[in-house]
C-alpha positions in Angstrom: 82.5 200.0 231.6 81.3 202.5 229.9 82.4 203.7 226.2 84.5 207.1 226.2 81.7 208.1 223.6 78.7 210.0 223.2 75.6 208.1 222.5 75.4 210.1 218.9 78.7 209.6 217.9 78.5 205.8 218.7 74.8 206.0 216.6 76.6 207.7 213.9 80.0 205.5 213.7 77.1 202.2 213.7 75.2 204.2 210.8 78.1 204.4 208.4 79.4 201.0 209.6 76.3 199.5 208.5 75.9 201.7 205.1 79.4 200.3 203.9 78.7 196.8 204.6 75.9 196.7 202.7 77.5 199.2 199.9 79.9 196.0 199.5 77.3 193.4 199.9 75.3 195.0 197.0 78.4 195.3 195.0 79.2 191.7 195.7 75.5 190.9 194.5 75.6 193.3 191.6 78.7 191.8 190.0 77.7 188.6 188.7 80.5 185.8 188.2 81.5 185.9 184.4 79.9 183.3 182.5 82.9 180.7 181.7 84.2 180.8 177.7 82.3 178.4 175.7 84.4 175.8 173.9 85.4 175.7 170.4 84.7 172.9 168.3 87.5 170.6 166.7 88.7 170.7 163.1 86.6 168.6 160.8 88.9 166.3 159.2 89.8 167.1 155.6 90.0 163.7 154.1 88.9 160.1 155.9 90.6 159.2 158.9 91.2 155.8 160.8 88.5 154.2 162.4 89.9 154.9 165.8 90.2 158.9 165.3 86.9 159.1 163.6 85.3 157.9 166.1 86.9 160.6 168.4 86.0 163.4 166.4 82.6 162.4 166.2 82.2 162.5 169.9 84.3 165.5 170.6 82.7 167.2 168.1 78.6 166.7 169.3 79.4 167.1 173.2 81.2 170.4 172.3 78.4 171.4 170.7 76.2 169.8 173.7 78.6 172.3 175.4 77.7 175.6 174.1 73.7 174.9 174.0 71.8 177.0 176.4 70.0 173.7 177.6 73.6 172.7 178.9 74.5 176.0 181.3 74.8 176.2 184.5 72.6 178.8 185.5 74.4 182.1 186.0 75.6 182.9 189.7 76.5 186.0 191.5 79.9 186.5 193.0 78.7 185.4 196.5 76.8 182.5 195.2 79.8 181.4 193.1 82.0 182.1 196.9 79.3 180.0 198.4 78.7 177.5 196.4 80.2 174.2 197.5 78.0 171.4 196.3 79.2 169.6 192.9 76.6 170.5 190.1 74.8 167.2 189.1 75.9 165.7 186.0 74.2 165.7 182.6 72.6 162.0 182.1 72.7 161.3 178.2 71.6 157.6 177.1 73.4 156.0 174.5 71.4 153.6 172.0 73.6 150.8 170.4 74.9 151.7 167.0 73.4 150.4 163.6 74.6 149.5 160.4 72.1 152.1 157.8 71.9 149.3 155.0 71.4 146.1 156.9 70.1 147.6 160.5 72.4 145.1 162.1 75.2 145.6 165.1 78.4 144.6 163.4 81.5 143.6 165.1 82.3 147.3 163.9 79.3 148.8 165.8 80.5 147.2 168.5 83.6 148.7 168.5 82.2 152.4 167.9 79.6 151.6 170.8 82.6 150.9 173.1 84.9 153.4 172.3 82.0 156.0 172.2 81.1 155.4 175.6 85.0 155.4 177.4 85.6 159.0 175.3 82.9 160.5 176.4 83.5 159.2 179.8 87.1 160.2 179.4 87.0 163.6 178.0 83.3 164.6 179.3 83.2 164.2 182.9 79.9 167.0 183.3 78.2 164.5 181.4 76.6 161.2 183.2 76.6 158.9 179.6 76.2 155.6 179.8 74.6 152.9 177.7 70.7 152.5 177.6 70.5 149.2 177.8 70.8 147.6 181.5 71.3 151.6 183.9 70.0 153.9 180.9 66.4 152.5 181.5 64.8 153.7 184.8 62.1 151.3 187.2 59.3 152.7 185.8 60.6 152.1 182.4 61.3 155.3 180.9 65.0 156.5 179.8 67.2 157.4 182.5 68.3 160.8 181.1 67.1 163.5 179.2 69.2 163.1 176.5 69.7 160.5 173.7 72.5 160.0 171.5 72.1 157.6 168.5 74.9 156.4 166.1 74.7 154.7 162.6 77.6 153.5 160.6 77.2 153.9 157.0 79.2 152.6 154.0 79.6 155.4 151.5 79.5 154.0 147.6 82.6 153.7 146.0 83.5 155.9 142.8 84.6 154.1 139.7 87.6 152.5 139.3 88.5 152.6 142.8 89.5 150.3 145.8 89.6 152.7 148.5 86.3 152.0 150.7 85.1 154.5 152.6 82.2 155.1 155.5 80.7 157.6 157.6 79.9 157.7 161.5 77.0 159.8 162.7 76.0 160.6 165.9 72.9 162.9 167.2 72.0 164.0 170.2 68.3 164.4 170.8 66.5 166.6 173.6 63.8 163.6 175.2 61.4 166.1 176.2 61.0 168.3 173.6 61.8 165.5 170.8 64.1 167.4 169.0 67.8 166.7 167.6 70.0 169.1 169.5 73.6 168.3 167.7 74.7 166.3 165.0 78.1 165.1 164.4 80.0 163.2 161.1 83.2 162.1 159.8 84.5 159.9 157.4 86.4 157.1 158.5 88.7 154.4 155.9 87.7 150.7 155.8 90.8 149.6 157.3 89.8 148.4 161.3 85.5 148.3 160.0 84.8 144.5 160.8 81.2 144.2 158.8 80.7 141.1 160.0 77.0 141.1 161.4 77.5 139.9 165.6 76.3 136.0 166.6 72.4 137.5 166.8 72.2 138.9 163.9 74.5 136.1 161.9 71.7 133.7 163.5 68.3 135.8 162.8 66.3 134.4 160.6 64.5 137.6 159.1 66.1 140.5 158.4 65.1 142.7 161.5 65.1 146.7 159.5 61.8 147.2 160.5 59.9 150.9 161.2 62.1 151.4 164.7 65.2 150.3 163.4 64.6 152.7 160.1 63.5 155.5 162.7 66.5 154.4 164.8 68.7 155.4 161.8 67.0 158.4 160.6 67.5 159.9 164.1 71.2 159.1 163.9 71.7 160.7 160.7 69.1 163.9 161.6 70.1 167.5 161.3 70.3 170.0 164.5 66.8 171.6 164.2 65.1 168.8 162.9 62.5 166.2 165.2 63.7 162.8 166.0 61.5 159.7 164.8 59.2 159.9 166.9 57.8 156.1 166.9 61.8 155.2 167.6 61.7 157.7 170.4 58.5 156.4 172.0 60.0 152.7 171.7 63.1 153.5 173.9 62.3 151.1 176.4 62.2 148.1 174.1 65.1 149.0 172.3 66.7 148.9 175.6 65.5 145.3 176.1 66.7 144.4 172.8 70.0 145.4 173.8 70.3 143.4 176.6 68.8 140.4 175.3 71.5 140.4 172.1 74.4 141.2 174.5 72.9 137.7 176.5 72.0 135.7 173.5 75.8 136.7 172.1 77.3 135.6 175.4 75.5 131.9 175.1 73.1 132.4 178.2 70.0 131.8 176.2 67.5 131.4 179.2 68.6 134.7 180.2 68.2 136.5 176.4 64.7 134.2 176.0 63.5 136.3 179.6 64.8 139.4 178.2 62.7 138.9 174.9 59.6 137.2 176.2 59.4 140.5 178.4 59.5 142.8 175.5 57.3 141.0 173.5 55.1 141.2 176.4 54.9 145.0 176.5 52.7 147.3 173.6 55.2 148.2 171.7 57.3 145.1 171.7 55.7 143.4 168.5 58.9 144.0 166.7 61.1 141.7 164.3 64.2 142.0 166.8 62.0 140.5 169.5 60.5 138.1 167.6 63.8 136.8 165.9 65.0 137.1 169.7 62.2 134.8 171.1 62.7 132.0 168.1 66.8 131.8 168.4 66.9 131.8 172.3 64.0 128.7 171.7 66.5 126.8 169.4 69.2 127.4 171.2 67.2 125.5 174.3 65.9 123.0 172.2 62.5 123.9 172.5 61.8 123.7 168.8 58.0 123.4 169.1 57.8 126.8 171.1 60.0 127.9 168.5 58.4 127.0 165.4 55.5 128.9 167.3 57.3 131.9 167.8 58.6 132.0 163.7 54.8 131.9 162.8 54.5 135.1 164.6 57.8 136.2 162.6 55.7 135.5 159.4 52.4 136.7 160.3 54.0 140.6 161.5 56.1 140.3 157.9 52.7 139.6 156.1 51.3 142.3 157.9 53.2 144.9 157.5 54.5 143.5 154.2 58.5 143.5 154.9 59.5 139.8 155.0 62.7 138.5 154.2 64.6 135.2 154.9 68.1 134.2 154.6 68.2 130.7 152.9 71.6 129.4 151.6 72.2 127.5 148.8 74.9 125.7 147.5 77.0 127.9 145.3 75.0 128.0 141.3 72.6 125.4 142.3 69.3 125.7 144.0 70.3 122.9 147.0 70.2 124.4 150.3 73.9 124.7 152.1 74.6 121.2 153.4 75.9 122.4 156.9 72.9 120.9 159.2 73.3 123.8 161.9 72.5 126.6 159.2 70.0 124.7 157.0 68.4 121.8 159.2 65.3 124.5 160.6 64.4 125.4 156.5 61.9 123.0 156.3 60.3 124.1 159.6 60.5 127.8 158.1 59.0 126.5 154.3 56.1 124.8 156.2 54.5 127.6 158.7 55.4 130.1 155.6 53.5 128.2 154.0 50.7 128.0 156.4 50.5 131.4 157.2 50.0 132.4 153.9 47.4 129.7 152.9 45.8 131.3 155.9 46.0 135.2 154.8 44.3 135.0 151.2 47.2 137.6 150.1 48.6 137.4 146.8 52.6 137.0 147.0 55.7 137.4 145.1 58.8 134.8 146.1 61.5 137.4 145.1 65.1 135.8 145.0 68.7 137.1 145.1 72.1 136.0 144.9 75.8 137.7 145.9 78.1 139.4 143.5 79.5 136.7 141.9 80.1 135.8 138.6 78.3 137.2 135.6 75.0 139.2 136.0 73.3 137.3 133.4 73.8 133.8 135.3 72.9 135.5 139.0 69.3 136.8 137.1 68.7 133.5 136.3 70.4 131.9 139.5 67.9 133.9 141.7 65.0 133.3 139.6 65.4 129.6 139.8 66.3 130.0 143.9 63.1 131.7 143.9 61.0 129.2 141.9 62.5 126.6 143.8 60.6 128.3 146.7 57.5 128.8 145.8 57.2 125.1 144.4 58.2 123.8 148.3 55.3 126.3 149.4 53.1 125.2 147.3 53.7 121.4 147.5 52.8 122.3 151.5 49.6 124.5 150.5 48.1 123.2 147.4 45.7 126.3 147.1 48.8 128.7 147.2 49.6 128.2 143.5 47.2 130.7 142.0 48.7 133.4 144.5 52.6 133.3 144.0 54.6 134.4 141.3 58.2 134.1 141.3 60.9 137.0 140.7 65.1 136.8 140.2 66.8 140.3 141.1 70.2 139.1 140.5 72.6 141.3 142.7 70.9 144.2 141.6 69.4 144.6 145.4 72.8 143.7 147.1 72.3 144.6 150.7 76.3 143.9 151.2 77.9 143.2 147.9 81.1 142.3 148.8 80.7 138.7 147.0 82.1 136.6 150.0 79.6 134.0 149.6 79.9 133.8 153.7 78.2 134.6 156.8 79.1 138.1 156.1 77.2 138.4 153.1 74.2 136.8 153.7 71.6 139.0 153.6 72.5 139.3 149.5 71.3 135.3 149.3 68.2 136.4 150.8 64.6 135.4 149.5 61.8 137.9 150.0 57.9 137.6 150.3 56.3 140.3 148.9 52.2 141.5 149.6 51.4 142.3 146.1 47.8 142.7 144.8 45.8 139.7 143.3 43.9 141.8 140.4 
């Protein structure tokens, strides 16, 4: 059947058909979709707050910021696109690294905590962002971070002012842009004492050294970085074994020892694994199987790195004002193990060394200068009763409490790093 109309009025009618349907498609095209209203940040806390809400803030407050960066925007849509669009944008994959103490460079039961609730805010409030811990998922096959982003936490206790009981610390967290190495966002709050367990968790309570070596003090600069500024870039560049170190902790703290010893003989094993945590990882996970002589190995390399790089420190317990060793055979039975390759190592490097002592904050500070001094001469004569030749090269030194890494005078577990005894390179001129 033919159409009732002429062949130029059926031309036209298809003409102007045509022009408005593409008239609307171009406006359609033309009229991009709004971008959507960036969020605002939260109200900084005016005073401290509890541990708990701290926390909180902290995170609200760097993955709003995350939120309004340009790095973090969709990219903008026209209407139709925005119509069309049916697939779910891929989340944003941030890597968190475990949180530090910034005096002692240890996990706490308290870092523990913040690592936790960190993670299930952000999980919580965040769901754009894919953040999950970067040990275990945050490290990829081929051994690079699963994510473009990092975010690094440090706990810090804040001095106290005169005269006053009220403790006080600060959480920071930064969020660092992987491929360009820069700190995007940085977040901080002040947070009361009350719920901040210090204790130091079953790794680090059983370390031998203390482990605040160059990536754990780049660790904790990144933490504490300002937006602008470049992360650490050794720390950065060491992700991988942090990650290891992570999970070999976590295995070593849950008693599966061949497990953590895997963990840490595979990140020894790697470039950039010649680190204290690794070391102390691969000595503890030995003792804890019994295999003392592959131990006593792996604490020479302890010494030798600490030589090296000249940051060695050992935490020896003595019986409270005396110079005896604690009398509790699990803490103090490996000491003479740890007096004899100290020994030998250093017979072996030719360096000249100071046997620096200190004691916790208790009691007067007259009798802890001379307390530590004796602690430390008491040292240095087991050394050199081992090594004969090593008496022209040590010198002893008592610092009292005056280099309190803890200071809270608990004379405990907690405060052991303050009854530490030091090795220090010095020159033999």
């Amino acid at each position: 059947m033919k159409s009732g109309l002429p062949p130029s009025l059926c031309a036209l009618a298809y003409l102007r058909s045509l022009v408005l349907v593409v008239g609307m498609a171009g406006l359609l095209v033309s009229c991009a979709a709004p971008p959507p209203a960036l969020p605002e940040r939260p109200a900084a806390p005016s005073a401290a707050v509890a541990f708990d809400t701290a926390i909180d803030y902290a995170v609200d407050d760097l993955l709003v910021q995350a939120q309004r960066l340009p790095e973090f925007q969709p990219p903008a849509k026209s209407a139709v696109e925005a119509v069309l669009q049916r697939e779910v944008p891929p989340k944003i994959k941030i890597v968190v690294d475990v949180a530090l103490d910034s005096i002692t460079g240890q996990q706490t039961l308290a870092t523990r905590v913040l690592d936790a609730r960190l993670l299930g805010r952000a999980t919580a409030r965040f769901p754009q962002f894919d953040v999950s811990a970067l040990a275990g998922a945050g490290i990829t096959a081929s051994g690079v971070p699963n994510g473009r982003f990092l975010l690094a936490a440090v706990l810090s206790p804040l001095a106290q002012q005169a005269n006053s009981t009220d403790a006080r610390f600060r959480i920071n967290l930064s969020l660092t842009d992987l491929n360009t190495g820069y700190v995007l966002a940085q977040a901080a709050v002040q947070t009361t004492a009350a719920g901040v367990d210090t204790t130091p968790t079953k790794f680090f309570q059983d370390s031998p050294s203390i482990t605040r070596d160059r990536i754990v003090e780049g660790q904790l600069r990144t933490a504490q970085a300002k937006a602008g500024s470049e992360a650490d870039g050794v720390y950065v560049s060491s992700l991988t074994v942090s990650a290891l170190i992570s999970d070999g902790a976590r295995l070593y703290d849950a008693g599966q020892f061949e497990e953590a010893l895997r963990v840490y003989e595979t990140a020894e094993a790697r470039p950039d694994g010649k680190q204290l945590r690794v070391l102390n990882g691969v000595y503890l996970s030995n003792m804890q199987l019994g295999r003392t002589e592959t131990a006593e190995q792996a604490f020479g390399r302890i010494v030798a790195l600490g030589l090296g790089t000249n940051s060695l420190a050992f935490k020896f317990l003595f019986k409270p004002g005396t110079t005896d060793f604690l009398a509790d055979a699990k803490i103090s039975s490996p000491y003479p193990m740890w007096l004899r390759v100290l020994a030998k190592e250093m017979g072996n490097s030719k360096q000249c060394v100071s046997v620096v002592g200190h004691s916790s904050r208790t009691g007067a500070e007259s009798v802890n200068d001379r307390l530590s001094l004796a602690r430390a001469a008491a040292i240095q004569r087991r050394l050199e009763t081992t090594v004969p030749s090593l008496a022209a090269r040590l010198q002893s030194l008592g610092m009292g409490y005056r280099e309190n890494l803890i200071g809270t005078g608990t004379d405990d577990l907690r405060d052991a790093l303050d009854r530490r005894v030091e090795f220090r390179v010095r020159s033999c001129s």
